[in-house]
N, C-alpha and C positions, 0 to 999 in steps of 0.2 A: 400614488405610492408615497407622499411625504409624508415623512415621521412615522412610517412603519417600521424601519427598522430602529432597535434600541440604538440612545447614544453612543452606547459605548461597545457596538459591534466589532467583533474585532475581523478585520479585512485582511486577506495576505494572501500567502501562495505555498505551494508545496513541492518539495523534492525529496528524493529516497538518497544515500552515501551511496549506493552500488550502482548506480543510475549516472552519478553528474557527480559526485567528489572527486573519483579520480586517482593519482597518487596512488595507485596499488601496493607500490615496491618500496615505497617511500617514507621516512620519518619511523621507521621500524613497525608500519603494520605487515599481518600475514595477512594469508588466503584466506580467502572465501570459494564459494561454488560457483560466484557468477563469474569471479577469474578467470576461474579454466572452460570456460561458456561462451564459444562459438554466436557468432552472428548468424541470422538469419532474414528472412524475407516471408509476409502473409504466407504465402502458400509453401514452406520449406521450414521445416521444425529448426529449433536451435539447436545444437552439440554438447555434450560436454567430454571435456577430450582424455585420457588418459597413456601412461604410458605401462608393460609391461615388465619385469625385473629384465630380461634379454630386448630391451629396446626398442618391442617391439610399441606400435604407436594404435592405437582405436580409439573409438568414440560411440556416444552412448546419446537417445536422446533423450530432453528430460522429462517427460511423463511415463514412469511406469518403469523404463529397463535398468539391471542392474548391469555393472561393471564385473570383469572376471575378479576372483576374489584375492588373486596375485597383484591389482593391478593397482597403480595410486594415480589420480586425478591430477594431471600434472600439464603446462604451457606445454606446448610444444610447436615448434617449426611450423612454419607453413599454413596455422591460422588467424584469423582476424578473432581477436575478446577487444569486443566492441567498450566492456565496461573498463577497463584498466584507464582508460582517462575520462573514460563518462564526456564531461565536457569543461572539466578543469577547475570546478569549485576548489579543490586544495593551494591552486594558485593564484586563485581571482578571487577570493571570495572577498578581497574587498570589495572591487570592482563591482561585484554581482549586488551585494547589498547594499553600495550606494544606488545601484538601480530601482532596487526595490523597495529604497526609502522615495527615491523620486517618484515614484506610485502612488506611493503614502501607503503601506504595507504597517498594517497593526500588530500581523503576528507575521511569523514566517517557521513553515511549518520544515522541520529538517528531520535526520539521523545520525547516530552516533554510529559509526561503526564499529562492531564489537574486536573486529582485528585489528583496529588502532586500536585498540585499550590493550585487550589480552590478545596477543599476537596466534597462540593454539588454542585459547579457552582456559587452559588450564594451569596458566603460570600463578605464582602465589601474589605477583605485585606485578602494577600495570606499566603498562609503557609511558614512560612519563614523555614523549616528543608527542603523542599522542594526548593524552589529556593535554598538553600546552595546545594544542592546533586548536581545539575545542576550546577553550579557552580566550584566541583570539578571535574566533568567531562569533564568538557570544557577545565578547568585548565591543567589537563594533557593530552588530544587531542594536548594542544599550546606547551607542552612541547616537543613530538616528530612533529612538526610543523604539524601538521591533520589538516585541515579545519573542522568545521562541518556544515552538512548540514541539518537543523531542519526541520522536519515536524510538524506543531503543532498540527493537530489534526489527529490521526491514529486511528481510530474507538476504541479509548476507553473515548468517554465524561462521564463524570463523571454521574452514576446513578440514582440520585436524579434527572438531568436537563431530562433524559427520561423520568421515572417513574411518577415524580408528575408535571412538566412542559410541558409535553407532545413531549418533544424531540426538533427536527428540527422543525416539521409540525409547532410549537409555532415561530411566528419570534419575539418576544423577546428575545430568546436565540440569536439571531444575537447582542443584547447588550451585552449579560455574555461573550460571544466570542470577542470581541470588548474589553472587559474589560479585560481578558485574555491575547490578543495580546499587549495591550500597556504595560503590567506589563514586558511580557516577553523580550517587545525590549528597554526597557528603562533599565533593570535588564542586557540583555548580548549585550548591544550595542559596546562590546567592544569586546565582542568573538564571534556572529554570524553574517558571512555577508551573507549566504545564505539560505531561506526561502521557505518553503512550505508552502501554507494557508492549503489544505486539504489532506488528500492521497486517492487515487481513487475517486473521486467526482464523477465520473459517477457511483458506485458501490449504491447513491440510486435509479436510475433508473435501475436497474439489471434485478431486479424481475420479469419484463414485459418479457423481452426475455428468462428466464432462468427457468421459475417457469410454468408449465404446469399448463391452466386452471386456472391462477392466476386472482384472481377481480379488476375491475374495481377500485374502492374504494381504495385500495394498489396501483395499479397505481397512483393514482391521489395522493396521499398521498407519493409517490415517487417524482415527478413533482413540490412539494410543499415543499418538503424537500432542495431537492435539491435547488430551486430556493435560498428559503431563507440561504445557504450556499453558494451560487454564491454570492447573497447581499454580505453576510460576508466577503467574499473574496474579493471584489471589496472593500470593507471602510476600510479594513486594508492595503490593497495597498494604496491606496492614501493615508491614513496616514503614512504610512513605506516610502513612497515617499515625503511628506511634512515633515518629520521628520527626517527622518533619512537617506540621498540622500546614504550615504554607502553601505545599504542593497541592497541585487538582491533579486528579488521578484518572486516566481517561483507558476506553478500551475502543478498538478499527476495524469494524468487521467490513469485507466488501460486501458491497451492498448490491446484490445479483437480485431485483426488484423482477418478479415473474408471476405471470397476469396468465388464466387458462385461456388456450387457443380459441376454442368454442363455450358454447354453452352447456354441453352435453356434462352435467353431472361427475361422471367418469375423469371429465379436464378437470374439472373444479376441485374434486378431492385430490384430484393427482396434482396439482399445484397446490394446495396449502399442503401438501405431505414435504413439497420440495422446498416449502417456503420454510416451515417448521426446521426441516432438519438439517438445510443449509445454513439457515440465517440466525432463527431464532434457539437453536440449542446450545450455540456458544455464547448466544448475548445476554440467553436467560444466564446463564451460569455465572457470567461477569457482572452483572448489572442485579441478579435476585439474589444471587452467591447460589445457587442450588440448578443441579440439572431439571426439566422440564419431566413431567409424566409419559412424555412421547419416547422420552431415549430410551427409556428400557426396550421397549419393541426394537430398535435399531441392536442394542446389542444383540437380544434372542437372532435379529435376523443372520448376525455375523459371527454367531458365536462365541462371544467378546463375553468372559467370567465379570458379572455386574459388581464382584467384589473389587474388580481394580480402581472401580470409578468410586463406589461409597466408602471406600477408606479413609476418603480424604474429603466428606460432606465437609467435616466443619474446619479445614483451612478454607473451604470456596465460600462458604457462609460468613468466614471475615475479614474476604477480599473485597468487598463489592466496589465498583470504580463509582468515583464522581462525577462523570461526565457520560457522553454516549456520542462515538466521532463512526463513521462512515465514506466510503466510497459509491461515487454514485457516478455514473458515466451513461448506460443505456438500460434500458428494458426488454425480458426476452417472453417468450411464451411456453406455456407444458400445454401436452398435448397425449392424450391413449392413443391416436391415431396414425394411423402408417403414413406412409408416401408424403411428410410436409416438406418443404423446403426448411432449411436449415440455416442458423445465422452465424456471425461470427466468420474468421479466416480458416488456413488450413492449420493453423496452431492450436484453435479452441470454439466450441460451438455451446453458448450458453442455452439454446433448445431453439423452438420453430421462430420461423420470422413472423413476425406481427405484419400484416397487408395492407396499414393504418397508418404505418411509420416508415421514414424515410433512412437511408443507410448509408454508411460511409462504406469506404474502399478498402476495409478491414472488417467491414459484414457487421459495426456496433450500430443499432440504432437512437435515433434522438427521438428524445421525450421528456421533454419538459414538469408533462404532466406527472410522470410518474414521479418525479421526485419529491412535488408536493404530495401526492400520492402515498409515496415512505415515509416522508416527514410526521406526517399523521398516525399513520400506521404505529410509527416506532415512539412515539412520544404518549399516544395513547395507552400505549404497551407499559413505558416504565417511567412515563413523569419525571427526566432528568434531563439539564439541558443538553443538547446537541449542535457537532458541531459536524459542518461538510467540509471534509478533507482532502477527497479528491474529487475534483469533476472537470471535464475537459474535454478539447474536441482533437481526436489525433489526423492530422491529415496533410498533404503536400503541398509548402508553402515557397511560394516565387518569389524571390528578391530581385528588386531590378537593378539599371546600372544606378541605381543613386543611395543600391541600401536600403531600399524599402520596402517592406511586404504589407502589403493590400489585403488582410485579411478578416473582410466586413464576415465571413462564413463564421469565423471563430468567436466577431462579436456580437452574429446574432445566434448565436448557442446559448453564449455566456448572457447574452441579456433573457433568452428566453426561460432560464433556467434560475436566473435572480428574481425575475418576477414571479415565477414558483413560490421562490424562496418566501417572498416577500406576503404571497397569499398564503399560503402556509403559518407564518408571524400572525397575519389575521386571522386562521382560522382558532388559533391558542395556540399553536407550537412554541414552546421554550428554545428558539434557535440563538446558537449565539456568537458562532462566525462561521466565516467559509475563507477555505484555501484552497484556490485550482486548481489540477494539478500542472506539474509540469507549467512553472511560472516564466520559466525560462527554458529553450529546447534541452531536451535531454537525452540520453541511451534509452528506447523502446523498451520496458520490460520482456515483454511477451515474443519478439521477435529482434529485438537488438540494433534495429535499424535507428537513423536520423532524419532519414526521409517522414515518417512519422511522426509529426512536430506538435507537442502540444501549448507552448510557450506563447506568453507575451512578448520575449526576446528573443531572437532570432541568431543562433551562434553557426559560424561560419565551420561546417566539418558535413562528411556525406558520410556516405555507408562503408565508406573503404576506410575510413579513420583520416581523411583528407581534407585538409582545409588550415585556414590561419586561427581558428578558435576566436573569431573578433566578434563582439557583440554589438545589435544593432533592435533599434527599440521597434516594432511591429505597429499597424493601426489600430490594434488591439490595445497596446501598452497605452498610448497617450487616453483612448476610451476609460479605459479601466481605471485609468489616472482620478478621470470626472465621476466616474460612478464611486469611489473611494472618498476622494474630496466631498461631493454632494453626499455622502452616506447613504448609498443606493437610491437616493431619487431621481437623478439623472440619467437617463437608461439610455439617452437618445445618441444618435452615429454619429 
C-alpha cells in the first residue's frame, strides 16, 4: 500500500453541532428539535417532548407522529436531552483540537449551527456571540494548520422554522437558508474552503424504506421536503460559485450501500429500484443538476403534481456541487421474500441481514468490501472527487483504572476499511479524504446514548448525562496517529 494514497490526502475526523457542541442555552443561540429529544436505548425509540397551553406535558416519537396542534415542542421536567451538552465542544474546543492536531488531522470536518446564527431562522441580522464562537474555532483549527470542513446544515434547523413555518414542506424557508448561507460565507470567506450544503439529504426520503406501513401523505411530504432542499442547495452553489470561486462546494448523501439478498431476479430489480431512488435521485440532482428519468415513476406512484419539481430544472442545472462526500458505515440487503431476518436495532432496520457479515450490538454490519464497492460505483457514476465523511464502528468501550481503552475492534474496522479505501485509489477512484466519524465520543444520533462510542477519544459521561467530561486518548488514537503520519501505509497494531 505505499504511495497509494495522494500526498496531499487530506486525513481528519468528523462531528455534527447537535451531537458534541453543546452549549444549547448559551451565547444566545435557540432551539432546535434535537433539544427537546429525549434519550433513548437500541430497543426504545427516542422522544420528542411537548407541552400543551393548560400544562398539560406529552411526547411524540420521531418517525412518523405528529404533535397535537395546540401543542409547542418544549423542555420539560423530568427528561434526559442527551444533546444540550453533547460532550462540550463549546467549551473545549480548544482542548479537543489540540487533540486532533496531535493525530495529525488534515481536515476536521464540523457544523455550524443554524440557532447560533439565527436564533428562530427568521431574524433579519445574526447573533453576533454566535458568529464570534465560530470564529474562534476556526482560529485555532488554522493555528495547527486543520482545514475545516463545514456542513451547514446537520439536522439541527432551528425550532421555530419547524414548528410555526412548517419546516422544509414551506419553500420559503429555501430564502431563510439562503440568508443563512451568504452571512456564513461572506463571515469565514477567509477560513472555510470546503462546504457542505446539507448532510444526509437523502435521510428526508428515509421513511418510505425504513418505516413499516408508513403513509402515503409522509411520503409525499418527504419528496417535497427534500426537493425544496435540493432548490436550496443548488442557489447556494451558484452563489458560492459567482462569489466566492475559492470555495469547493460539496453535497452528503448517506450512503445506505444495498446488495439483493438472493439471486432471484425479483431481489436484483427490487434493490437497484432502492438503490436508484434512495441514493441516487438526490445525487443525480446535486452532482448532474437535473432529476434522474426514474423520479417521474416515483411521483405518479405518490401522487406528487411533476410540476412542483420542473419549475425549478434550471436553478438545479446551475447548482451542481464540486465535490461528492458520503456516509458509509454498513451494508444492508433487499429482498421480495418473506420470513428474512431483519438488521439494524429497534429504532431503524435498513432491510435483511446479509449471512456473510458479521454485526454489531446495534444490528449495523461490517464490510469493508462494500465501501470499495460504492466508491467505484459512485465515481464511475459522476467522475468527481470524493470524499468519506463518515465511517465508524459504534460499540461499548471499557476504560480501565489507568484511562485506557483497549480498543484493537475499532482499529481493525478502521484499517479494514482504509485498505478498501486504498484499493479503490488503485482501482481509479478520484478519493480525496476521509473523516470518521465521531473522532472523539459523542451523543448517538439515532438513539442518544454514550454508551455507543465511536471516538478515537474517550470523554468521560454515560447515559444519565454523568460524568467529569475528561478526555482520554484510546489505542485507536495513538494508531490512527501512525496511519496519518505514514499517509496510510502503515496499517499495522
Amino acid at each position: 500500500m505505499n504511495d497509494v494514497f495522494p500526498k496531499d490526502f487530506l486525513w481528519g475526523g468528523a462531528t455534527a453541532a447537535n451531537q458534541y457542541e453543546g452549549g444549547w442555552n448559551e451565547g444566545g443561540r435557540g432551539l432546535a428539535k434535537t433539544d427537546v429529544t429525549t434519550g433513548a436505548t437500541a430497543q426504545t425509540p427516542r422522544y420528542i417532548t411537548y407541552q400543551m397551553p393548560d400544562g398539560t406535558i406529552g411526547k411524540i416519537s420521531q418517525r412518523g407522529e405528529k404533535k397535537p396542534e395546540t401543542a409547542k415542542f418544549s423542555v420539560v421536567d423530568g427528561y434526559y436531552y442527551p444533546n444540550h451538552v453533547g460532550t462540550d465542544f463549546y467549551h473545549r474546543y480548544k482542548e479537543d483540537i489540540a487533540l486532533f492536531a496531535q493525530m495529525g488531522f488534515k481536515i476536521f470536518r464540523m457544523s455550524i449551527a443554524w440557532p447560533r446564527i439565527f436564533p428562530k431562522g427568521i431574524e433579519s441580522k445574526p447573533n453576533q456571540e454566535g458568529l464570534d464562537f465560530y470564529h474562534k474555532v476556526f482560529d485555532e483549527l488554522k493555528k495547527y494548520n486543520i482545514q475545516p470542513l463545514v456542513t451547514i446544515s446537520h439536522y439541527d434547523d432551528p425550532l421555530y422554522i419547524e414548528e410555526e413555518l412548517g419546516g422544509w414542506e414551506n419553500p420559503e424557508i429555501v430564502n431563510l437558508y439562503e440568508k443563512l448561507c451568504k452571512v456564513l460565507f461572506e463571515e469565514y470567506k477567509e477560513d472555510v474552503a470546503y462546504w457542505l450544503t446539507f448532510n444526509e439529504i437523502n435521510a428526508a426520503i428515509m421513511d418510505r424504506f425504513f418505516i413499516k406501513d408508513v403513509s402515503d401523505d409522509l411520503v409525499k411530504a418527504g419528496y417535497i421536503k427534500l426537493h425544496n432542499q435540493l432548490v436550496a442547495s443548488a442557489k447556494v452553489v451558484k452563489y458560492a460559485h459567482d462569489h466566492y470561486p475559492q470555495f469547493k462546494m460539496g453535497c452528503m448523501i448517506a450512503g445506505l450501500v444495498t446488495y439483493p439478498l438472493t439471486c432471484d431476479p425479483k431481489d436484483i430489480l427490487a434493490t437497484q429500484q432502492k438503490v436508484q431512488e434512495l441514493f441516487y435521485y438526490p445525487a443525480d440532482v446535486q452532482v448532474r443538476g437535473a432529476y434522474p428519468n426514474f423520479a417521474k415513476k416515483v411521483w405518479e406512484k405518490y401522487a406528487i403534481n411533476s410540476s412542483l419539481f420542473e419549475k425549478d430544472a434550471e436553478t438545479l442545472k446551475q447548482g451542481k456541487v464540486d465535490f461528492f462526500t458520503y456516509s458509509y458505515y454498513s451494508t444492508s440487503c433487499e429482498t421480495t421474500h418473506e420470513d428474512v431476518e431483519l438488521d439494524g436495532g429497534g429504532n431503524l432496520s435498513m432491510g435483511a441481514k446479509n449471512p456473510y457479515l458479521q454485526y454489531t450490538e446495534w444490528g449495523w454490519s461490517q464490510d469493508p468490501d462494500g465501501l470499495r464497492y460504492s466508491l467505484n460505483d459512485i465515481y464511475d457514476r459522476y467522475l468527481i472527487p470524493i470524499m468519506i465523511v463518515e465511517n465508524g464502528l459504534g460499540c461499548i468501550d471499557e476504560i480501565d483504572e489507568n484511562n485506557v481503552v483497549h480498543d484493537t475492534y475499532r482499529i481493525e474496522y478502521m484499517k479494514c476499511h482504509i485498505e478498501s479505501m486504498a484499493e479503490a485509489i488503485a482501482d481509479g477512484v478520484n478519493l480525496i479524504g476521509y473523516t470518521p466519524w465521531g473522532c472523539i465520543d459523542l451523543v448517538s444520533a439515532s438513539t442518544g446514548e454514550m454508551r455507543k462510542r465511536y471516538g478515537m477519544i474517550y470523554v468521560d459521561m454515560d447515559d444519565d448525562g454523568l460524568g467529569s467530561l475528561n478526555r482520554y486518548k484510546k489505542d485507536s488514537f495513538h494508531w490512527y496517529k501512525k496511519v496519518i503520519s505514514s499517509n496510510g501505509s502503515d496499517l499495522s497494531n
